[in-house]
C-alpha positions in Angstrom: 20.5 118.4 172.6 17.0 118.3 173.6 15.7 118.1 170.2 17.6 115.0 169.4 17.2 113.6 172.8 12.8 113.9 172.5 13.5 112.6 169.0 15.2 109.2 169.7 13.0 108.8 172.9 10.0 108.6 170.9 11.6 106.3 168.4 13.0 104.1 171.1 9.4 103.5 172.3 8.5 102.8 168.0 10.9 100.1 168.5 14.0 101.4 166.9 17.8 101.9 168.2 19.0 105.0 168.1 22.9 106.1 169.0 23.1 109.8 169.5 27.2 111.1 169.4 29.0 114.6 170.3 31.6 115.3 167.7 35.1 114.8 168.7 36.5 117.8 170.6 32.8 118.2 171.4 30.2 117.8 174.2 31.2 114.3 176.1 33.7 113.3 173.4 37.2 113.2 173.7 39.8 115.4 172.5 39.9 119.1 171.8 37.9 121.6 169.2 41.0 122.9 168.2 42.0 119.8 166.8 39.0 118.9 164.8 38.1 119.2 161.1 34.8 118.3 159.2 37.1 115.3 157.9 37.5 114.1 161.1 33.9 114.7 161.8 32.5 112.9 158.9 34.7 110.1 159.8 32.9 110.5 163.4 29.8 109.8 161.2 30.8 106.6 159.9 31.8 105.2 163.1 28.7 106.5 164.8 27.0 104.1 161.9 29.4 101.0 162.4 29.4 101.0 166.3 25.3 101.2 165.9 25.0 98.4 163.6 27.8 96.3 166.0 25.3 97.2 168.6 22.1 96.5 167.8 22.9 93.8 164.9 21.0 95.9 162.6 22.5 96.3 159.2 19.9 98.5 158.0 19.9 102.2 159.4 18.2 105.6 158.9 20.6 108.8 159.2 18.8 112.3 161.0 21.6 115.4 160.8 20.5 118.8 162.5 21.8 121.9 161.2 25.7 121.3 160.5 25.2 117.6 161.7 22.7 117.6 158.3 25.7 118.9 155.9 27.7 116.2 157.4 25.3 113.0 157.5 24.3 114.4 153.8 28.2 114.6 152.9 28.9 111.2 154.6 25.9 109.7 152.8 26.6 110.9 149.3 30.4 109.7 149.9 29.4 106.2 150.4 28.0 105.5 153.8 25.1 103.4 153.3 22.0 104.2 155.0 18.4 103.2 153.7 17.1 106.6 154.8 18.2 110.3 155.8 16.5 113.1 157.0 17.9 116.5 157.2 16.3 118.5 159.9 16.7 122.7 159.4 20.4 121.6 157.2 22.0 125.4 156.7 22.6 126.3 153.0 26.1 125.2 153.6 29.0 124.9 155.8 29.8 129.4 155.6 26.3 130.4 156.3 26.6 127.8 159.7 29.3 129.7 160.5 28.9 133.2 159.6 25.0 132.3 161.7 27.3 130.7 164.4 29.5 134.2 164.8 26.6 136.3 165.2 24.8 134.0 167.6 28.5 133.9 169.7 28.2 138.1 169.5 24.8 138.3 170.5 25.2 136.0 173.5 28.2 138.1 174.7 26.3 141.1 174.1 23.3 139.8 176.3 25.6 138.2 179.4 27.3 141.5 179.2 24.3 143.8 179.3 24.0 141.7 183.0 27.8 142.4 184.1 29.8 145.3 185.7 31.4 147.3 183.4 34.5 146.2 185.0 33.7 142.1 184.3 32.8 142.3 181.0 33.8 139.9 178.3 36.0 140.9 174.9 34.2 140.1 172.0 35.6 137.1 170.3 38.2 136.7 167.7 38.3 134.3 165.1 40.2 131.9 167.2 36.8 131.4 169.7 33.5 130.4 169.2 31.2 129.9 171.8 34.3 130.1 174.2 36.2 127.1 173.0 39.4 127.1 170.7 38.6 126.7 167.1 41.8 126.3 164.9 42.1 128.3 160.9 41.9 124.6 159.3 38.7 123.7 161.4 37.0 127.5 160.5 38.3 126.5 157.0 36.8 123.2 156.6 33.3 123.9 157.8 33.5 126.7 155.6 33.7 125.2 152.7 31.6 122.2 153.4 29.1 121.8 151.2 26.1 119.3 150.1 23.7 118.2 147.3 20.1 118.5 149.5 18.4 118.3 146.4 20.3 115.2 145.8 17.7 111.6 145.5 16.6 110.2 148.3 17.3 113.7 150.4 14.4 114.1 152.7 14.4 117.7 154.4 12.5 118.8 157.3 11.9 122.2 158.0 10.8 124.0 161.4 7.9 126.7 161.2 9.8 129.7 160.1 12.8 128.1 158.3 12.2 128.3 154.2 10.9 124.7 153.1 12.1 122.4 150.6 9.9 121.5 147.9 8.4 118.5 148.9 9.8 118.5 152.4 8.5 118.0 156.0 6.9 120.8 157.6 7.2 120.9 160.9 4.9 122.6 163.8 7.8 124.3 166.2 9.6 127.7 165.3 13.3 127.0 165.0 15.2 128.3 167.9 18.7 126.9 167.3 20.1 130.4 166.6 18.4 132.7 168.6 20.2 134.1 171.3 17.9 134.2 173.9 17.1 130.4 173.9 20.8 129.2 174.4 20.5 128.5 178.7 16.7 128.0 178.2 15.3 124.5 177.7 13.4 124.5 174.3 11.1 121.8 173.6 10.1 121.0 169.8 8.2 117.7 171.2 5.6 118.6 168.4 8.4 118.4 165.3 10.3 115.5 167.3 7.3 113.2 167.3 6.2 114.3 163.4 10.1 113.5 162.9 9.6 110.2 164.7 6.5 109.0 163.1 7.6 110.0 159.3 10.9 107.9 160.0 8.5 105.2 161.2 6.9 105.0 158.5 10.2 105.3 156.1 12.0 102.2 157.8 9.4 100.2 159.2 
């Protein structure tokens, strides 16, 4: 969250609109994880798109996924949502790796609040149907699963945090990635450094 939110500041003050969204069941959105699919959420991605352009009057927009919001805005692209740019920052592999790097991080969190609990108050380690305390149903683990993207495809551009593996070709950006690291989840990370290279490289994509 503070990633995107340093990230559409600075473009804000380039001059661009930006709309930042929580998936539905997610964050501030409505409805419940349980319900949700990546279907649903890719169609969250084209009405993020059409409620920006109705906004600001712009018909011309540049797409930025993070992480399993990359797999999705790549998806959404390649199925026809038209966007004169997208950028992909830290995408996972594909929708399985996300959620097998997900499951750990959910362990390794309990593992840590539990190290800092009496015995007697300590959390069960989650099943399938949890993940990160909220309900996740079989047909959402499913769909995420077996989402999948072409990030080689034309027109792709990927940028990569310190220590993630680069794309040939892609943006290399100055912060370590913290997303999954278990230690960073209450703490307030600030990758101003990648934001603004993020920032200025779109700047100079859609201006």
């Amino acid at each position: 969250h503070r990633a995107l939110q340093l990230l559409c500041g600075r473009l804000a003050e380039l001059g661009f609109h930006c709309l930042r969204f929580d998936w539905y069941g997610a964050g501030d959105s409505a409805g419940d994880t349980a319900d949700a699919t990546a279907q649903l959420w890719l169609r969250n991605v084209r009405a993020a798109a059409a409620e920006l352009r109705a906004r600001s009057g712009m018909q011309r927009i540049g797409v930025v996924g993070v992480r399993l919001g990359a797999l999705l805005a790549a998806k959404a692209v390649a199925g026809g949502l038209d966007a004169a740019s997208l950028l992909l920052w830290d995408p996972p592999a594909d929708g399985a790796s996300w959620l097998a790097e997900m499951r750990r991080l959910d362990r390794e969190s309990l593992q840590q609040w539990n190290r800092q609990r009496p015995r007697s108050t300590r959390l069960e380690a989650p099943d399938q149907s949890q993940l990160f305390g909220m309900s996740v149903s079989s047909d959402w683990s499913e769909s995420i699963a077996g989402l999948q993207a072409d990030l080689a495809a034309p027109g792709v551009q990927i940028a990569c945090s310190q220590d993630e593996a680069a794309a040939a070709g892609g943006l290399r950006l100055p912060d370590a990635s913290c997303w999954s690291r278990a230690g960073w989840i209450t703490r307030p990370w600030n990758p101003r450094a990648s934001a603004e290279l993020v920032a200025e490289h779109l700047n100079r994509t859609l201006s």
